[in-house]
N, C-alpha and C positions, 0 to 999 in steps of 0.2 A: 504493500500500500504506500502509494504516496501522495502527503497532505503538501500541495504548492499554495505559500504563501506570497502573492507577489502586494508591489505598492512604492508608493515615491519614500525617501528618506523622512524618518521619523516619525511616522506613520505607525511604528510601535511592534513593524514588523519580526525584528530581534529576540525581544521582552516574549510576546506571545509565542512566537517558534521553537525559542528557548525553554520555555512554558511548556510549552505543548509537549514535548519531547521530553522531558523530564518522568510529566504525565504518566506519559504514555510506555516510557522504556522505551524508545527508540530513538535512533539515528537522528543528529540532527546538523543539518550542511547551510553555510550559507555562504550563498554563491559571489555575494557582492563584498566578500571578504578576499575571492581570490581575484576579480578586479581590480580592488584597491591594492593587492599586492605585486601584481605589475606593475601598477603606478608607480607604489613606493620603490623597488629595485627601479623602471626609469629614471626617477630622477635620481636616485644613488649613481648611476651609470652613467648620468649626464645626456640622455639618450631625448632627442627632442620632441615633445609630444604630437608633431603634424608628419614624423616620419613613420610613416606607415611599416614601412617593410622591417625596418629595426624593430619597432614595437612588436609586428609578428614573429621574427626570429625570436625574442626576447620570450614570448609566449612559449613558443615551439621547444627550444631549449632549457628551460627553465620552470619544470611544472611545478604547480601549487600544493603542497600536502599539509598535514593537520595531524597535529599531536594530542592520544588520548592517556591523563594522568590517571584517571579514578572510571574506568568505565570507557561504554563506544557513546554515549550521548551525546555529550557535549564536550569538542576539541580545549585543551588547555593553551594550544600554540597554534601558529600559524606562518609557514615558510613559503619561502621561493628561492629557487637555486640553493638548498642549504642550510639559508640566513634566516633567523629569527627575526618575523617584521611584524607581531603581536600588537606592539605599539604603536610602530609606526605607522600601520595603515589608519589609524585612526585621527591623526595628525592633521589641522587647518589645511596646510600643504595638500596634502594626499585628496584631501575633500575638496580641494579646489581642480586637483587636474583629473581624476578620474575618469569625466563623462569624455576626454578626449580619448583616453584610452579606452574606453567602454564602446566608445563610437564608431570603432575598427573594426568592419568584417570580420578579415580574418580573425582577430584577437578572440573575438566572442565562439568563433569556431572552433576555435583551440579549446576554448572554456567551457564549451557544452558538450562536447567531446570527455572531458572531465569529469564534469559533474553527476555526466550521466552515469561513467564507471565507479565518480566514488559513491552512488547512492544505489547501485547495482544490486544490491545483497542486502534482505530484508526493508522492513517498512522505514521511509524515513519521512521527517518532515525538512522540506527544502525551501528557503526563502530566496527571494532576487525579484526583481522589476522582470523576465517575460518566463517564469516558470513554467505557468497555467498557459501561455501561448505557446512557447516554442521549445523547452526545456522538455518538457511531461508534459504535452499537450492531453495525453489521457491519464492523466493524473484522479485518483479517487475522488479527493478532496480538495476543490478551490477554492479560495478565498482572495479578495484584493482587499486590502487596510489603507485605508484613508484617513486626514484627519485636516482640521484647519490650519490654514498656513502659521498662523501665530501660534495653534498650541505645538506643531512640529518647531518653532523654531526654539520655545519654549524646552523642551524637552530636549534639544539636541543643543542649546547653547548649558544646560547642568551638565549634559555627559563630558561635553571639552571642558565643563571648569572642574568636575571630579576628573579628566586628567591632567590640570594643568595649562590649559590654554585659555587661555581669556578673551574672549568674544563679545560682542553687546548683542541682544537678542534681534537688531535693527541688522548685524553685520551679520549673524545667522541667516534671518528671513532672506535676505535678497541672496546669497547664495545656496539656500535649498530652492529659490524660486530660480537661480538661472541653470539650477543642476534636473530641475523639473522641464524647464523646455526641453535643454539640449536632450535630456530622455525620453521626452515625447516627441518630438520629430527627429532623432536619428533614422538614418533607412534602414538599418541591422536592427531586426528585435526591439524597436521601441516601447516604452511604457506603457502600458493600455490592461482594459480587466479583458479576460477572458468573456468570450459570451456564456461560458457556461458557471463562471464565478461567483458567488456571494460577494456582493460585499458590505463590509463593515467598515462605517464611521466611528472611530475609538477617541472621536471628543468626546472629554466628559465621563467616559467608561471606566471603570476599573481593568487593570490588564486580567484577573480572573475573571469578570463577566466575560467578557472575549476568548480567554482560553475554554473557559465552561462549553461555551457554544460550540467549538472547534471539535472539543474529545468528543461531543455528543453527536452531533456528523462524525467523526472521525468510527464512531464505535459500528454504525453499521457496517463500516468493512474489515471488522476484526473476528 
């Protein structure tokens, strides 16, 4: 079985998937973790984000793997080529160049190529922006999460200040809003719900009302 969660940044798809998988004993992948970890080795490598072919080598050569401490749930690390980049994908930096690298046929080829073998072996729940489209198009369980731009930016300017980065929630908004275009009109896999998706608005929600809802769609295919 697999539960695709897709939706724009901060939208709480993390929080729930993570949720959800804990839940449930199972598998839990997310995909927009190994995006951003191309990013972060790009710009370690100085490698320029409008060159295409380097960013596909970069992909091609350097696969994405995930380290489990305590269980197969949920990864404790997150690498590429190696290197331990846990943190740094998380980084103002990384969030700002991303949707270039996301934006790249090939790259996303190479990544769903991936995702699809690491989620190969039992049920998982898999988060990212074209899951339910293009990832697991016959995926059990769809959902797309939504939420208002202000409580996303809300919520995504505490996680940089629990680590360290300092944002104002005005310098958040408008780049989750240019990171929402470039997602929506890319021509590879852009954001959008699935026609066969739910979806949930999680202003307002507690993140267990939303997981609640999830395991109980999730139970009929258990």
């Amino acid at each position: 079985m697999i539960i695709a969660i897709d939706g724009p940044g901060a939208s709480g798809k993390s929080t729930v998937a993570q949720a959800v998988a804990r839940r449930l004993g199972i598998h839990y992948l997310d995909t927009g973790a190994m995006y951003r970890a191309v990013a972060a080795r790009a710009l370690e490598l100085g490698i320029p984000l409008d060159d295409e072919v380097a960013l596909i080598s970069l992909a091609e050569r350097a696969p994405v793997t995930f380290a489990y401490e305590s269980g197969p749930t949920l990864p404790s690390a997150v690498y590429i080529d190696g290197r331990d980049v846990t943190r740094q994908i998380r980084t103002p930096e990384v969030d700002a160049c991303v949707s270039a690298v996301a934006r790249v046929p090939g790259v996303r080829t190479i990544m769903v190529a991936q995702q699809r073998m690491l989620a190969r072996d039992g049920d998982s729940v898999v988060e990212g922006r074209d899951i339910g489209t293009v990832v697991f198009p016959n995926a059990e369980v769809k959902v797309f999460l939504t939420a208002s731009p202000e409580e996303r930016a809300r919520r995504r300017s505490l996680d940089l200040a629990d680590a360290g980065h300092a944002l104002t929630e005005e310098e958040v908004l408008e780049r989750l809003r240019r990171r929402d275009r470039a997602d929506s009109t890319r021509e590879a896999s852009p954001l959008e719900r699935a026609p066969d998706a739910i979806s949930i608005d999680t202003t307002g929600r507690t993140a267990d009302e939303v997981v609640d809802e999830l395991v109980a769609r999730a139970a009929v295919f258990r």
